[in-house]
TORLO-168191 format. One record per residue (C-alpha): x, y, z. Coordinates in pm, whole numbers, plus 50000, padded with zeros to 5 digits. Example, Ala and Ser with C-alpha at 12.3 -4.5 7.8 and 13.67 -1.06 7.14 Angstrom:
512304955050780513674989450714
//
This chain:
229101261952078225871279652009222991251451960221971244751615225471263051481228081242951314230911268351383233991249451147237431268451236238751271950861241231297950678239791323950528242611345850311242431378250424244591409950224247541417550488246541446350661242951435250732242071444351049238381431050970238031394951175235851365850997233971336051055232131309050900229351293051067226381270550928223031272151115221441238151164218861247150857222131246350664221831277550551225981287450551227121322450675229861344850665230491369850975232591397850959233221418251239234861453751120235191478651483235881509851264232921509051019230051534851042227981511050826226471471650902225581457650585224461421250470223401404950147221861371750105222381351149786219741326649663220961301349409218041303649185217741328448922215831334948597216961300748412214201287248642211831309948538208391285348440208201283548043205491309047944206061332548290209451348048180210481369848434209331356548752212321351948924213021393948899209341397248968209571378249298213181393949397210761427949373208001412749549209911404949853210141439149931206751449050019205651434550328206031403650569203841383550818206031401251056205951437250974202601439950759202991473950695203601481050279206881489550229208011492850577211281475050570212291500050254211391528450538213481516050813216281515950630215931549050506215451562350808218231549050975220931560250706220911528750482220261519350104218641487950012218341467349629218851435249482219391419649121218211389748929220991369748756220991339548570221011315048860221191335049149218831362949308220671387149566219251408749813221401432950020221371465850258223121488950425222171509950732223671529151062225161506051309222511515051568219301502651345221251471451239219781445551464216291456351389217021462251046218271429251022214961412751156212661429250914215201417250577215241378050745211361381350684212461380350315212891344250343211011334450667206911344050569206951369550338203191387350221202821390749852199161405049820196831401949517196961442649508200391446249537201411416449287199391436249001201311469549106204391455849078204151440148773203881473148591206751477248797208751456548645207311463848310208281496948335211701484948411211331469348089210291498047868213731513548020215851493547852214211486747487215831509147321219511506747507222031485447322223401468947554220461447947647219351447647288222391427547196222441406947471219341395247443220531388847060223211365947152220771344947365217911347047117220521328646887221541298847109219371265347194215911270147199215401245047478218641257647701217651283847972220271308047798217471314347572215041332147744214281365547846214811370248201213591407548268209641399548212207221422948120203301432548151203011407247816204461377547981203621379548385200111395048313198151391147962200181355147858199391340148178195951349848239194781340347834196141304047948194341303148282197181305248495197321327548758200861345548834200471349949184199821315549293203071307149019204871330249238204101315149585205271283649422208491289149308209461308349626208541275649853210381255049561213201273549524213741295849798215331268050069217741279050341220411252950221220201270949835221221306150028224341325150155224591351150407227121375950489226861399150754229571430150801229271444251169231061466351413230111440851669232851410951765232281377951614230391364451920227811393351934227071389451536227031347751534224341352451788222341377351626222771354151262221311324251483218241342851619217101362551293217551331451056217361299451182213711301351138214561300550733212631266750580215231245150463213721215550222216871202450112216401216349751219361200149532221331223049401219651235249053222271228748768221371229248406223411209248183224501207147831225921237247620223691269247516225541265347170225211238446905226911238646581223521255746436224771285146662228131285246625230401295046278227361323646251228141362546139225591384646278224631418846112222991438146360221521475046337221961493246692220361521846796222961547046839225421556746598228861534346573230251501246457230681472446706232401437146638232071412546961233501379946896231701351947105233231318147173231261291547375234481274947680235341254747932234401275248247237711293448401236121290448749237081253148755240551263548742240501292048874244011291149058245481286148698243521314648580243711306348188241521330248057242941361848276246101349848121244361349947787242411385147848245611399647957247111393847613244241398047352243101423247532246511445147601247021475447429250731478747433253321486947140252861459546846249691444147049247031433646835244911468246932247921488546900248061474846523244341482946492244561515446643247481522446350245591511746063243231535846236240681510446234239501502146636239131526446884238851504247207239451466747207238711445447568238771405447569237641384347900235681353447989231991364048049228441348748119229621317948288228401295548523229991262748659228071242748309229051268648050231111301047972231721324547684234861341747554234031376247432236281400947238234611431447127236331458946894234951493846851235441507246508236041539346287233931540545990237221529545817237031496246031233771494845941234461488145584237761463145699235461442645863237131410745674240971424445784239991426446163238241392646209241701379046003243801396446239242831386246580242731349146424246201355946320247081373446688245401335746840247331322246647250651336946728249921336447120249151293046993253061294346812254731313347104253011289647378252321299947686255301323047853255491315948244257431354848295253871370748134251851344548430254371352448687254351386748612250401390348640250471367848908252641394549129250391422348993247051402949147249011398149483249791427049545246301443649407244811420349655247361427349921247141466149901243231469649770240981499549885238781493450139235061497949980231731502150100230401473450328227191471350102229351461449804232061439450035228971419050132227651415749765230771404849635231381379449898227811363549881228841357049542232131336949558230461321049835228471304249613231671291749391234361289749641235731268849926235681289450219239431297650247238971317949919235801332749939237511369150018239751361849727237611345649459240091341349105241521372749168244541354649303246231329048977249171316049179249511278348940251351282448592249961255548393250661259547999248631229647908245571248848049245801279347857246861259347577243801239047597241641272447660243551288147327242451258847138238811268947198239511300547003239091288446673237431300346385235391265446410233311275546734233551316646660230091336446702230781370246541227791399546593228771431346357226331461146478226341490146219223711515946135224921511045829222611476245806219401490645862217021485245561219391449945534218231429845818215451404145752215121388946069213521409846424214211396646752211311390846924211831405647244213891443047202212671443446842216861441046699216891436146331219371417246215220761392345933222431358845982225161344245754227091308045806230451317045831232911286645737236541281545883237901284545542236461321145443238391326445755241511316245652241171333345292240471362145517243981357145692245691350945383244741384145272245281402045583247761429945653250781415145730251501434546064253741426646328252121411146642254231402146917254301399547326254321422647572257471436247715258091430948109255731458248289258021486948432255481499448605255371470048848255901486949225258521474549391258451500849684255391494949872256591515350210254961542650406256051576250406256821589350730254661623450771255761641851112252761660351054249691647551108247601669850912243951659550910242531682650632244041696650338246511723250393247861750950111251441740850067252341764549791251191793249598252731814349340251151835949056251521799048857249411777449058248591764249429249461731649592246681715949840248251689850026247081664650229249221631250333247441595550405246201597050842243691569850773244661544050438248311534250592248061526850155251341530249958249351550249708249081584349629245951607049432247291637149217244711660349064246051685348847243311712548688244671735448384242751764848411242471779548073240141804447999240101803847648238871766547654235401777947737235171809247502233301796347222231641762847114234321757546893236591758047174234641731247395234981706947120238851717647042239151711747436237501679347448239571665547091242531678847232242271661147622241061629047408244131629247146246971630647458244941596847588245211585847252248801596447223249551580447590247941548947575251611526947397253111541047660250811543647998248471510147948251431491648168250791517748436247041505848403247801473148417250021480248707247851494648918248651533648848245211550048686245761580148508242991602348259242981635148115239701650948066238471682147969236611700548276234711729048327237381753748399240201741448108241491702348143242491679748452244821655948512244571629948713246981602448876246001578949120247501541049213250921534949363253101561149431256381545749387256281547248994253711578248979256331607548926257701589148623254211585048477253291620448531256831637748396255731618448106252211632448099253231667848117256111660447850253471649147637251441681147696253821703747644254881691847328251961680747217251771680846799248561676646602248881641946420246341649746122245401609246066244471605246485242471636946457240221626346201239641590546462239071612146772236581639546574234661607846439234311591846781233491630446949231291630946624229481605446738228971606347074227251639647036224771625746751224111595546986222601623247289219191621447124219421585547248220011588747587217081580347867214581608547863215431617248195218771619948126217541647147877215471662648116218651669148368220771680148091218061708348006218111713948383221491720948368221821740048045218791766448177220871770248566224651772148468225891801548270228121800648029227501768847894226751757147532224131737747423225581702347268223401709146943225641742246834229031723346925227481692046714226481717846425230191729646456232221695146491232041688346066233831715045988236591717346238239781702746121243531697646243244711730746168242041745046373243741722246667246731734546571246071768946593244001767546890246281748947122248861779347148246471799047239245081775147499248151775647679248741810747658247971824247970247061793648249246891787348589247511752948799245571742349074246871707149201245721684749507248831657949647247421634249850248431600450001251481583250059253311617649970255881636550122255381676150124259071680949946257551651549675254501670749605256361707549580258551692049346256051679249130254341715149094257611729449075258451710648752255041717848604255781759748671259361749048532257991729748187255051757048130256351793148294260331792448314263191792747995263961821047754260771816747528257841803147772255211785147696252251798547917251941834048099250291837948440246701844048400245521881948491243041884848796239971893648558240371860348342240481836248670236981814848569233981816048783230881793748774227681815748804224271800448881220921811348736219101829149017214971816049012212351844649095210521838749434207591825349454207231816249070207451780948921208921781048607208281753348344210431741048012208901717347789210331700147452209531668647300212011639447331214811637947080214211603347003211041596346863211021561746876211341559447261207871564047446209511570747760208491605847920210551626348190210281652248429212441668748655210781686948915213341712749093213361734549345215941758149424216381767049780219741784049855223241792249835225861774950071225401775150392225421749250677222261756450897220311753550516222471728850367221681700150667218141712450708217661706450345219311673050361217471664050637213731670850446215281651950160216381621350380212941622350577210801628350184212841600150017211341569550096207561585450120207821600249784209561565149608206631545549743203841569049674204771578049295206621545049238205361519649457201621530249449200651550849175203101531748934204351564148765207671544848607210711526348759212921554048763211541575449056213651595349252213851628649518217571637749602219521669549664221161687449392223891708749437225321734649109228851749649256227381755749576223591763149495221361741549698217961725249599216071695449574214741675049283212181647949170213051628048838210371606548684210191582948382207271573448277205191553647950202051554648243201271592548220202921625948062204971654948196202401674848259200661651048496203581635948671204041674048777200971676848930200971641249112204561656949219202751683649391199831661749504202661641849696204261671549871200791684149977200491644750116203621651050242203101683350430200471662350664202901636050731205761662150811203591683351081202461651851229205491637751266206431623851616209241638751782210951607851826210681600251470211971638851363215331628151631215561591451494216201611651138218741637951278220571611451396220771593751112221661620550930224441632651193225741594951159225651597050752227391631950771230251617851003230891585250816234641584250741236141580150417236541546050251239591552050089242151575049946240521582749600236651586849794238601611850085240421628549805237841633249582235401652249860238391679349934238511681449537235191693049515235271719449822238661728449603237031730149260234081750049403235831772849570234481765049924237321749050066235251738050332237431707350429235921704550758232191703550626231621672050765231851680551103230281716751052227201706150927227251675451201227241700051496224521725551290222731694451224222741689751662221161720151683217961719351438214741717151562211201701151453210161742051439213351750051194212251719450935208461731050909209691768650901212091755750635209391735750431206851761650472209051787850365211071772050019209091740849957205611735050063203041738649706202341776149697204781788649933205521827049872209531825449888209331790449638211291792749333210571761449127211661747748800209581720648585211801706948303209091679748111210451656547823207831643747652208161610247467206141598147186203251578647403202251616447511203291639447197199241649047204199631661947511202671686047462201191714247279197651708247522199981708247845201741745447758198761764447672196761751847996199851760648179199851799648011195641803848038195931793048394199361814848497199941790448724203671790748599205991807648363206731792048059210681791847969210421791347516213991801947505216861787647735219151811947643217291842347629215821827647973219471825148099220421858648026217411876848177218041858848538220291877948808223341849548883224291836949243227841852649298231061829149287233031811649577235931809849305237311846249420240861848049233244281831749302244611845849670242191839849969238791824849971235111834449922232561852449702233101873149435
//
């Protein structure tokens, strides 16, 4: 045995075909570690879990535990260099982040097997002798302040932040964990207290080798990675910190029997019933609660949503333990509704007290446990394999909850029927301990009270057990009742035998009708299969009207499926219809033994589909919605949608189909689906645990249902309807600029995407664009992030429309407007341009080979493999083999070819450039708006886009790889 290793020889549950190998070991600072040795990984990963999160945050420095989990990043004794870990890992293929949780901080990364070790070294300097410098503490404050301003105005972290706000003043639940410039900069400093020194504190307090977990995922053997664990971390400090626990309940009575009236920001009525429990994880193998989520939440004939869903009332309903630790937990059920729920606010609370109830009368059913018992052994059993930077993550966690022989497994495995458990955990569902948050916009101008930190205004009312039950009394009397036993269950987990062994995708039918792709499982040895089935229907993206007929239509078959299909769900068979840019899609994917019968359904349902006048006036309300609720999306997440709507033709923008959506009706549905159908054409991928005969008979009986019998349903499309996807074509050498203010006035936030187009597919200029983005990355993250503190969301990536190649920068920013993030954009590539010719030729190979090794990663799983050959499919590329292609090009691209390349399509100025500025501008830089277009226009130093569509249809289009039905290429 290694010294200082306590290497202890215990079970750890493993899914059945796991090839992976594992270990436990604890180093003599007691800092416990997981090893996991996986041969046929392209990707090390590891994650380390500190148990200490922001409940220990100081009172008066909320936030420090998230601002030290950023700190950490910067530098270390070790490698002084700013931000030098972040660039290893780039450059060696990886990804690196971490997250701040309650009572744990986690740090993780991923990288090519061949920078591992090193890698590896520079992230154990996390917890060994970090720096955190006086200039970079101040930086990253704003840092986290702008991470802040992000989320003020989202929903989500408005009403969570309202649920804590309304709990013990004195419990850690209370606080606000994010922190912001207010409390880690101007609090602190008015009181004397300096943050820096408070956070080198809490890091030697807290941060303790015996409070952390490690798990490292390696293609090395068990021996190899125990001894490189032992030499990076033994050095941790271990203090023998006691394991932080805070006691006592977040809720006292004062808090509970309360009815919250919230006003959200986006449009929509919410309902989320809170109930303070007994924490599930300390029965985890009885698994009350899943029991308990599984029948609250199901959505099933006669289930309590299925009633709701009737009365027209809900239109999603999920119920599951959430927010717990091993002191405290909550119980949440939260109910979207109609505007008709809205006003039966009384009748919904009644009848999921009534539904308790009845689950409290029936007792607990050991065939419904048993049942979801087999269906968690065998998701466990058969689950995908996922990335190693989320295996890690996930395993750091149950570390910290589980005895070793289930930290693989965590809860997901109830195997112990125990009805006085979930009777006990039913009990705590009463109407006695009940926190009830209503969100409507219909409250604004009602609310007296603000929450202090996200600014929610809300009401708060006592609500007493026995308006409850006059509630129930008056209640619909509905009839609620159990599930019936799951036929969607597998039974039939075997492997199809595939003589065969085709390794890409091959075409396996074609007819005037459609075209099978087919490609069986080589890799998974998974008894499931992927189906994607794509409607073409050209008359889906004629008009505006018919976009939003398209998208009511794909969301009413859900609606129409869901009695029927949630069992399949449940089951582990996934299924979705969606409207797509070409018609509809449908798409199957889970265990194949049961899939046919799901999908026969699916296309019975489509074919027959009727307009049901009551469930069209639900889905247009919810459609309704979501399009009014676009002005409140990030304004970046404007900024790319402008992006999109000036580059892809024949697109509409979502203000005309919102102008539209009040006066469409059913018998516009009615009318319009006919004529959808009319003339289509099928394009289907089989793939997985398929036979060839399986999948020609499933596209057979969709040509059968749609194309065959005396009075047919659908004709063959003609060749000049087949649907193309055309790309806007910039101008060389002139940047073009689009400006509009942000559509929510209330969020300061501005955005810019900076684009540049480059080129049309091709694999020399597809890697040699990939590789300036993989080598710009990093540089450009810490310069406009990192060091000029433009706003957390900072990003250059690739961006790809149907085959059209470019690159992009996306900034959000309260710090400075559109107009002068664009030039510190430029600023940074003329930086950049120094770095790039001086760039060492063993650096330039070190990032081809990374690349080469991110290019030739294999596929995770079925639905990740499937999914790529989809998209070469969909485009009309069918470039299965791309991988390897752009590998070998990648082998033969020189230092010369990436300056040529930079010089030629991206460098500031460059002659052949073709650029694109979209800027968002949010209300903290309004002023400058007007002020940034006219300097723009006196200086011509771009061209101003006023008009997107007259823009659009002055601009020459790339041609189409979609060619037609037969053979491949551009039209």
């Amino acid at each position: 045995m290694a010294l200082g290793v306590r290497k202890e020889e215990v079970e750890i549950i493993k899914p059945r075909n796991d090839k992976r190998e594992y270990r436990r070991i604890v180093l003599q600072n007691n800092l416990q570690v997981l090893l996991i040795s996986d041969a046929d990984s392209d990707k090390c990963a590891a994650s380390m879990d500190v148990r200490v999160g922001s409940f220990s945050d100081p009172e008066g420095l909320e936030g420090l535990a998230h601002f030290l989990e950023h700190m950490l990043f910067y530098a270390s004794e070790k490698y002084p260099q700013e931000d030098s870990y972040s660039k290893y890992i780039s450059e060696h293929g990886g990804s690196t982040n971490a997250f701040t949780s309650s009572e744990h901080t986690n740090y993780y990364f991923d990288v090519n097997p061949d920078g591992f070790e090193e890698a590896l070294d520079r992230f154990s300097q996390f917890f060994i002798k970090p720096l955190m410098s006086a200039d970079a503490t101040t930086r990253e404050i704003k840092a986290v302040d702008s991470e802040n301003q992000k989320n003020l105005l989202s929903d989500i972290w408005r009403m969570n932040q309202l649920q804590k706000h309304l709990s013990v003043k004195n419990h850690p639940y209370h606080k606000f964990s994010t922190g912001n410039w207010e409390t880690l900069e101007i609090r602190p400093k008015e009181r004397g207290v300096d943050t820096r020194q408070e956070l080198l504190q809490f890091y030697k307090e807290y941060y303790s080798a015996n409070l952390m977990h490690l798990v490292i995922y390696s293609k090395d053997g068990l021996d190899k990675c125990e001894s490189l664990v032992r030499s990076k971390f033994q050095d941790i400090q271990n203090t023998d910190r006691s394991c932080i626990c805070f006691p006592g309940q977040p809720c006292d009575q004062e808090s509970l029997q309360i009815l919250v009236k919230a006003v959200p920001i986006k449009q929509g009525h919410k309902v989320r019933f809170v109930w303070p429990i007994a924490p599930g994880i300390h029965h985890y193998k009885e698994g009350p609660t899943r029991y308990l989520s599984h029948l609250i939440g199901h959505k099933g004939e006669r289930s309590l949503f299925y009633i709701l869903k009737k009365l027209g009332w809900a239109t999603s309903l999920t119920a599951r333990e959430s927010n717990w630790t091993c002191e405290f937990s909550f119980f949440k059920v939260n109910v979207n509704l109609t505007d008709a729920g809205n006003e039966h606010f009384e009748d919904i609370v009644a009848l999921l007290f009534k539904y308790i109830r009845f689950l409290q009368q029936v007792g607990p059913c050991q065939w419904i446990f048993d049942e979801l018992a087999a269906i968690c052994e065998t998701s466990f059993h058969y689950q995908d394999k996922i990335r190693p930077i989320d295996y890690v993550v996930n395993a750091t966690f149950n570390m910290q909850f589980y005895p070793p022989i289930d930290w693989l497994v965590g809860s997901s495995l109830p195997s112990k029927f125990n009805s006085v458990r979930i009777e006990s955990a039913l009990k705590e569902l009463s109407p006695d301990k009940v926190r009830i948050f209503w969100e409507s916009t219909k409250f604004e101008g009602l609310a007296d009270l603000k929450e202090p930190w996200y600014g929610t205004a809300y009401s708060l009312e006592r609500l007493t057990g026995s308006t409850i039950e006059q509630w129930i009394k008056r209640a619909p009397a509905e009839d609620l009742r159990l599930p019936v036993p799951n036929m969607f269950i597998p039974t039939d987990l075997s492997l199809k035998n595939v003589s065969d062994q085709m390794k890409l995708p091959v075409l396996l039918r074609k007819t005037q009708y459609s075209r099978l792709w087919y490609k069986p499982d080589t890799a998974f040895s998974s008894p499931k299969a992927y189906l994607k089935i794509d409607f073409n229907c050209p008359f889906t993206r004629s008009s505006p009207e018919a976009v939003v007929l398209t998208e009511i239509f794909t969301r009413l078959l859900m609606d129409y499926l869901n009695e029927y299909a949630y069992d399949a769900r449940v089951g582990g068979l996934y299924y979705g219809v969606s409207s797509a840019d070409y018609g509809f899609q449908v798409t199957v994917v889970g265990y194949n033994h049961k899939l046919t019968i799901l999908l026969e359904t699916v296309i019975q349902r489509l074919a027959n589909f009727e307009v049901k006048p009551d469930r069209f006036a639900v889905i247009k309300e919810l459609v309704a919605k979501e399009y009014q609720n676009m002005k409140f999306q990030q304004p970046y997440q404007q900024a790319m949608y402008y992006c999109s709507l000036i580059l892809q033709d024949e697109t509409w923008p979502w203000s005309e189909e919102l102008e539209l959506l009040p006066h469409l009706g059913a018998q516009d549905l009615v009318k319009f689906y006919p004529l959808m159908f009319s003339r289509i054409f099928v394009e289907c991928l089989a793939a997985g645990n398929l036979l060839p005969t399986e999948a020609e008979t499933i596209i057979q009986h969709i040509e059968d249902v749609f194309f065959k019998g005396s009075d047919p349903r659908s004709q063959p499309l003609f060749a000049s309807q087949y649907m193309t996807n055309r790309i806007v074509k910039l101008e060389k050498g002139i940047h073009y600029f689009f400006s509009t203010e942000g559509l929510n006035p209330s969020n300061e936030n501005s955005a810019l995407v900076h684009y540049i187009q480059v080129h049309q597919d091709d694999f020399k200029l597809n890697v040699t664009l990939q590789l300036f983005a993989v080598i710009a990355k990093q540089p450009a993250f810490h310069q406009l992030r990192s060091v000029e503190q433009l706003g957390y969301i900072t990003v250059l990536k690739q961006r790809n429309d149907a085959g059209v190649r470019g690159v992009q920068v996306i900034i959000q920013s309260t710090v400075k407007g559109p107009g002068q993030i664009d030039l510190r954009v430029e600023s940074f590539l003329k930086m950049f341009e120094t770095k790039l010719y001086e760039m060492s030729s063993d650096e330039f190979k070190s990032n081809v080979n990374a690349l080469i090794d991110m290019k030739l990663e294999k596929h995770k799983n079925l639905r990740e493999e499937a999914a790529f050959y989809w998209r070469e499919i969909s485009d009309g590329t069918f470039k299965f083999d791309r991988k390897e292609c752009e590998g070998a090009a990648l082998r033969h691209i020189t230092q010369k070819d990436l300056i040529d390349f930079f010089d030629e399509y991206i460098k500031v100025g460059a002659p052949r450039k073709k650029g694109l500025s979209v800027r968002v501008y949010g209300s903290a830089h309004s002023s400058e708006y007007p002020v940034d277009n006219s300097q723009a226009a006196e200086a011509n130093a771009a061209v101003r886009i006023e008009d997107i569509l007259s823009f659009r249809r002055s601009r020459p289009l790339y041609g189409s790889f979609r060619r037609g039905f037969f053979g491949h290429g551009k039209l």
